[in-house]
N, C-alpha and C positions, 0 to 999 in steps of 0.2 A: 580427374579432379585433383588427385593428389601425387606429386612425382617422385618417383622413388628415391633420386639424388636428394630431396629436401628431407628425408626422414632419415635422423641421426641412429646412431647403435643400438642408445637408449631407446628409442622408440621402437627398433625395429627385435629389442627383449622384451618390449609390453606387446607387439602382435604374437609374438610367440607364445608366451605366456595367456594372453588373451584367448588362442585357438586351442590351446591347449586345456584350459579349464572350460572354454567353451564345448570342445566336445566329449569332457568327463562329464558336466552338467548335462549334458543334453542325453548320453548312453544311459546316466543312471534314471535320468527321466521319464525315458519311453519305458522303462520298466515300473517307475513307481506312482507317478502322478499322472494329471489327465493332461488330453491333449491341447484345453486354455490354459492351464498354467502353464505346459512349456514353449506356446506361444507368447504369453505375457514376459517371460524369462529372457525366451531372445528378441522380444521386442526391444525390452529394457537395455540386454548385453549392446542391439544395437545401436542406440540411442548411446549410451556408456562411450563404444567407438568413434562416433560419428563428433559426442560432446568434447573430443580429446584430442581429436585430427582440428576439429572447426568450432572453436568453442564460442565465437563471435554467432554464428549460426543457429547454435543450439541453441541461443539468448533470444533469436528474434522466436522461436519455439516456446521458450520460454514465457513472452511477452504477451504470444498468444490464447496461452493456459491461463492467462493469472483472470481473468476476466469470464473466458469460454468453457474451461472446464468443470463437469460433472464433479457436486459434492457427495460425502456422507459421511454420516455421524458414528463417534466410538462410544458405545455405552456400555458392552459386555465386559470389558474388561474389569480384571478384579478391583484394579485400584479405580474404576471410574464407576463401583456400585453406587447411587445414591447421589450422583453428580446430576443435576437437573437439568443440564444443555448438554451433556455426554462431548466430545472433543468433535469438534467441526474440521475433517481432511478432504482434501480436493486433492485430485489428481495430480496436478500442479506440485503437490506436494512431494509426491513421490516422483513427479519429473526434474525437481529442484532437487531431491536428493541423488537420482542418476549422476545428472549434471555436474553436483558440485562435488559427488566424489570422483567423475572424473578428471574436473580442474587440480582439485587437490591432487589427484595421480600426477599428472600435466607438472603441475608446479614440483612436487616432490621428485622426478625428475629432470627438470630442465629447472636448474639451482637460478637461472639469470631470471626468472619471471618475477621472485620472490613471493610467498603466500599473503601477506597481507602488506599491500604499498602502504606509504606513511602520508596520512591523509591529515588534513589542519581537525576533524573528527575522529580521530581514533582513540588518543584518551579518553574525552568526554561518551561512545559509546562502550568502552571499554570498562567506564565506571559503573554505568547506569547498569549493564548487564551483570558486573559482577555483584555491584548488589543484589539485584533480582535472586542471582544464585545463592547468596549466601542466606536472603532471608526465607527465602524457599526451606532448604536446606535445615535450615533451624525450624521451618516451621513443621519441616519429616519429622523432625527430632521428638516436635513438641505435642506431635498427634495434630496438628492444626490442619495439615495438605498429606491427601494422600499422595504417595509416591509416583505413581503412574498420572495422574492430575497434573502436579508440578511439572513431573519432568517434561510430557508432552506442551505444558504451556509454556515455560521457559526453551523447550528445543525450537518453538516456533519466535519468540524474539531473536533468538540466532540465526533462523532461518532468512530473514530481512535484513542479517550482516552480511551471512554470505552472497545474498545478491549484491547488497553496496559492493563488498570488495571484488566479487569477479568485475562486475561490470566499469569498478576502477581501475582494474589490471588489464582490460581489453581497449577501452576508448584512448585510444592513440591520433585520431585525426579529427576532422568536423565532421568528413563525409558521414563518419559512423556515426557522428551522433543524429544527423539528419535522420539517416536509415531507420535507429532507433524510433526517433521522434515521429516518423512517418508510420511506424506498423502500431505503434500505441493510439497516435489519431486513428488509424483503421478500424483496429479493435474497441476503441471507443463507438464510433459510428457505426458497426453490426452490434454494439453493446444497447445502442439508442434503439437499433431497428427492433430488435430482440423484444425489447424493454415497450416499447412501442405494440408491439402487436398484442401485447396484453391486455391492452387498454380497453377493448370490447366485454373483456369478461367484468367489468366490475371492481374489480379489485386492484391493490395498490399496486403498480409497477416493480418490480424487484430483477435485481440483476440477472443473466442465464443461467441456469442448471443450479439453484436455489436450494431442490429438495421441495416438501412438500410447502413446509409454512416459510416465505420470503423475506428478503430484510430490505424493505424499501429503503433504510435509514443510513445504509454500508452503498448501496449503488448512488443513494445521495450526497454523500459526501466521495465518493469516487467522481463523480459528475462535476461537482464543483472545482475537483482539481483542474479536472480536461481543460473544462470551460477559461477556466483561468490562463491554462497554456497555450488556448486556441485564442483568447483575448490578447494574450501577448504576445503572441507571432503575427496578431493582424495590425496591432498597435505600432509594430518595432520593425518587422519584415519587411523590406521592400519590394520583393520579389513579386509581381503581382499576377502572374497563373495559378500562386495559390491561394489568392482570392476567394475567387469562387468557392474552394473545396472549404475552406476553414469557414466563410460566412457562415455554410451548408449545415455543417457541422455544427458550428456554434450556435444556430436557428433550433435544429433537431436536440441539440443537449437542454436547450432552455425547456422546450416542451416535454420532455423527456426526467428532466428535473423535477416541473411541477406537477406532474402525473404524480412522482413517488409518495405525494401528498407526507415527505418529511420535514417537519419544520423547523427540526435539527441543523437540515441543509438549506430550509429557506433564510434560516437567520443567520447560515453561515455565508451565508450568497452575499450581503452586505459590506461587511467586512472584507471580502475577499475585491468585490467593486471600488472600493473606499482607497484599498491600497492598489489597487492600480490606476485610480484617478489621483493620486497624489504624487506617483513617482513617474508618472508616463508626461510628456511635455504635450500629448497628442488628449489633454484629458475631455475634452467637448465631445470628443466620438464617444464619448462613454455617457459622461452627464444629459446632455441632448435625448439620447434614445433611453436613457432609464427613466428622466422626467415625466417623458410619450407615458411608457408603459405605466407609470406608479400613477400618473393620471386616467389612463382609461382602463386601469387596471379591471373596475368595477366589469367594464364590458366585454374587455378582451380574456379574461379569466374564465376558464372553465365554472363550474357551477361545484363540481365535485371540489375542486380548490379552497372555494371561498368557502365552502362548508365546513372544510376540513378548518381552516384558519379562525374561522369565527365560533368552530366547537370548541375551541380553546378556553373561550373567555362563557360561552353560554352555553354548554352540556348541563343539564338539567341537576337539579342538586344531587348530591350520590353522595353516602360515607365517603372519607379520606380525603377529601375538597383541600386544598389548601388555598384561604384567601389571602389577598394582597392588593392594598390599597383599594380595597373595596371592590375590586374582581376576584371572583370564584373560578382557581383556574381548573382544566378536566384533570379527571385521574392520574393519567397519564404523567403530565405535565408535574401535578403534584406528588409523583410517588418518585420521579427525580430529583426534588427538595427537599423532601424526607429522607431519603436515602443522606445527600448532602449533608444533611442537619444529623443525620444519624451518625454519621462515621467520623465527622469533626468535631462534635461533644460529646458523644458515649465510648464509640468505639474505640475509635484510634488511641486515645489514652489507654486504653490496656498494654499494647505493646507500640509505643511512639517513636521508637527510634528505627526498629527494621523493619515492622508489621507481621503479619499472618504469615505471609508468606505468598506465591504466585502456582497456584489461587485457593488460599486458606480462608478466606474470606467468602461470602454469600453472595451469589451474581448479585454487579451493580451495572448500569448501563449510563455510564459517565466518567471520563477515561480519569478526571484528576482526581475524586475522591475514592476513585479504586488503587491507583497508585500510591495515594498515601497509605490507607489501606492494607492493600499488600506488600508495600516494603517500609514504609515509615517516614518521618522525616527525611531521611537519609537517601531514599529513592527517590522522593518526590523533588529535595534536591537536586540530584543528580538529573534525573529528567528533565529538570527546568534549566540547569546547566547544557545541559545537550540540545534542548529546542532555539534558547540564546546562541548557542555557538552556530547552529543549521543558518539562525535568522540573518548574522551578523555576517559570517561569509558567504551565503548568496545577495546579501546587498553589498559586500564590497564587489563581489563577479557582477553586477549588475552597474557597480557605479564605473566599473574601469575596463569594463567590454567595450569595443569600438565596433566589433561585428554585427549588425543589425540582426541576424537568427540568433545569437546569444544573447545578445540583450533582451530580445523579444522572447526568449525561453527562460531567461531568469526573472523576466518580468512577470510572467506568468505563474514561475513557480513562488517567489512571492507572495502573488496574490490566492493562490491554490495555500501554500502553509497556514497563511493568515486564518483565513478560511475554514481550512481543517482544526486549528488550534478554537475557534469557535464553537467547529462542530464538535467538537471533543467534549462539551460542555454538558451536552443530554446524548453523549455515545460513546464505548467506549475505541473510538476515531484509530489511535495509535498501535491499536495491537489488531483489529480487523485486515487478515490475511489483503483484498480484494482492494482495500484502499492502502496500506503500506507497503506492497509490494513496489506497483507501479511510484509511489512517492519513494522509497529506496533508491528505485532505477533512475528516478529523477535524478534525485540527492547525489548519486553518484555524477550523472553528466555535468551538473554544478559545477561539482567539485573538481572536477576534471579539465574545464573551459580555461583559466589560465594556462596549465599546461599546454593545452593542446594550442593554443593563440602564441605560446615564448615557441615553440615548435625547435626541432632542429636546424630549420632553414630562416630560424628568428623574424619571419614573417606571419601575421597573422590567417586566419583562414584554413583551407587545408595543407595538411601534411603529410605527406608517403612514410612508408613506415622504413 
């Protein structure tokens, strides 16, 4: 797979080094730990090898974790005594830190890769993070976040930089972005299937390997992106063998969506439509079949659907009701506007400029009043400066792509942002591992479609490396 002429000095010091701490690790092992841990060990070392020789590779590994892999929660730790939702890690997690320490290995030897390319986003992320840190940071200071809290919440916002940047330091042609764009549809559709077979038991749909209690509301607003990206590859694509597959797909995520009975992602479903029928010239394929549906909605709708929709407004009176305009809406609903109401007239004036800190604050499940929240004005700024700058360079990649798969991938992503910034509304959308990963990877391919279209061969399309 790999030839020996292609692997420089420098690399042929890191298998040295490699085999060499590999077999001190592994001598002092058999004597002191068990025989899963020093399987898990070289599992990892060889995962570490493999992400370093083939890091393009490791990523499609990657893509398959972010959706597939087994969670669990940190609660024993000293700093997380008394934390009500304890730290949510997924495997994934620890496969992303293999991975990206060995890109950064990669890169800190071979000087020409450079560690972080210069993307039209890297100020505006670089703000919003450093905020986060600083008001974390103060909020150690000030007793507000415990230590181990903060850092593991803030090492996870970083965690969705280092995928931006690997995966904008590897996208050098289309082919690759195809590739990408293909194992993500895949992993969508065994996500659907997944999601799907639960439907027998009664309960809400949630994404795979959940844990015990599920977040239908994170596989909903995961849903709505796909959907979005398989809407605008069938809008934009010309290619038509993949017809079929994406129609399929995009059939399976609709029923798969309303199952999650989230209505987070049903409201964000609209908006996410809205902006694909405004910026697509093909917009009938879309209006015509949403008309169908919102007219025979009544019959074609599950029963468990329209229950869930209609408890909204008629769940039986209960303390904490909030009305409005003479609907009574469910608990639910109303402990999201209290919250709202909460942290914009009481809270937030305590400390208005950095906040509490990330996360000094009391779970809220609504991404922009937690943001103010936890870092201040001065966050919520910055976050809003960085969603503007997301918005405005994938509609210029969208207005000056000629290649019908880019266009039909920025069209999507588009209408998938739009969407999520809805859904962000009653969840907190932006910082859920399971939907920012994959929008990251996105984010990345975006920003990368000019490049790869000026090409060295100044032709669009593909490019050899």
């Amino acid at each position: 797979m790999f030839k020996a002429d292609q692997i420089d000095s420098n690399q042929r010091l890191f298998w040295i080094a490699s085999i060499v701490i590999a077999t001190s690790v592994v001598g002092i092992a058999l004597i002191k730990v068990s025989s899963t841990l020093i399987i898990a060990v070289l599992a990892a070392f060889v995962i570490a090898i493999f992400s370093f020789l083939a890091p393009e590779y490791s990523l499609y590994l990657l893509l398959a974790a972010m959706l597939l892999s087994p969670e669990f929660v940190v609660k024993d730790l000293p700093g997380l005594i008394g934390v009500q939702r304890g730290i949510t890690l997924r495997y994934e997690d620890l496969l992303l830190l293999i991975i990206g320490t060995a890109w950064f290995m990669k890169t800190a030897i071979n000087k020409e890769l450079g560690l972080f390319i210069r993307t039209p986003l890297n100020k505006t992320i670089a703000a919003y993070l450093t905020i986060c840190f600083i008001s974390t940071i103060m909020g150690m200071q000030a007793g507000r976040v415990r230590s181990i809290t903060g850092f593991l919440f803030v090492l996870k916002y970083f965690e969705y930089v280092v995928i931006y940047f690997m995966a904008v330091n590897i996208l050098k042609e289309k082919r690759q972005i195809e590739r990408f764009v293909a194992v993500m549809l895949i992993v969508c559709f065994v996500t659907c299937i997944v999601g799907l077979i639960q439907v027998p038991t009664g309960g809400r749909v949630s994404a795979p390997f959940e844990g015990e209690v599920g977040e239908p509301n994170t596989l909903g607003g995961y849903l709505v992106l796909m959907m979005s990206i398989v809407l605008g590859l069938l809008l934009a694509d010309e290619r038509r063998r993949l017809k079929p597959f994406l129609l399929s797909l995009f059939g399976i995520t609709v029923v798969t969506l309303a199952m999650t009975l989230s209505r987070s992602s049903w409201l964000a479903l609209f908006p996410m439509l809205f902006t694909l029928i405004y910026l697509t010239n093909k917009r009938f394929a879309i209006v015509f079949p949403l008309l169908f549906i919102i007219a025979f909605s009544p019959v074609l709708l599950p029963q468990s659907v329209k229950d869930r929709f209609y408890f909204t407004f008629m769940q039986p009176n209960t303390p904490g009701q909030v009305e409005i305009g003479g609907f009574r809406l469910d608990t639910s609903t109303s402990d999201r506007i209290l919250c709202w109401k909460q942290v914009v007239t009481r809270d937030f004036i305590k400390h208005p400029v950095l906040g509490y800190g990330v996360t000094g604050y009391p779970f809220l499940d609504a991404q922009y009043p937690r943001v103010l929240a936890e870092t201040g004005l001065l966050g919520l700024f910055a976050f809003s400066i960085l969603l503007i700058a997301i918005y405005r360079y994938a509609l210029g990649v969208y207005r000056n792509t000629k290649d019908p798969f880019f266009k039909g991938l920025t069209l999507g992503y588009l209408g998938g942002f739009i969407g999520l910034l809805i859904h962000a509304i009653g969840c907190n959308t932006f910082i859920i591992v399971r939907i920012m990963e994959p929008f990251w990877f996105l984010t990345a391919m975006v920003v990368m479609i000019p490049q790869i279209e000026k090409g060295p061969a100044g032709t669009q399309g593909d490019h050899k490396r």
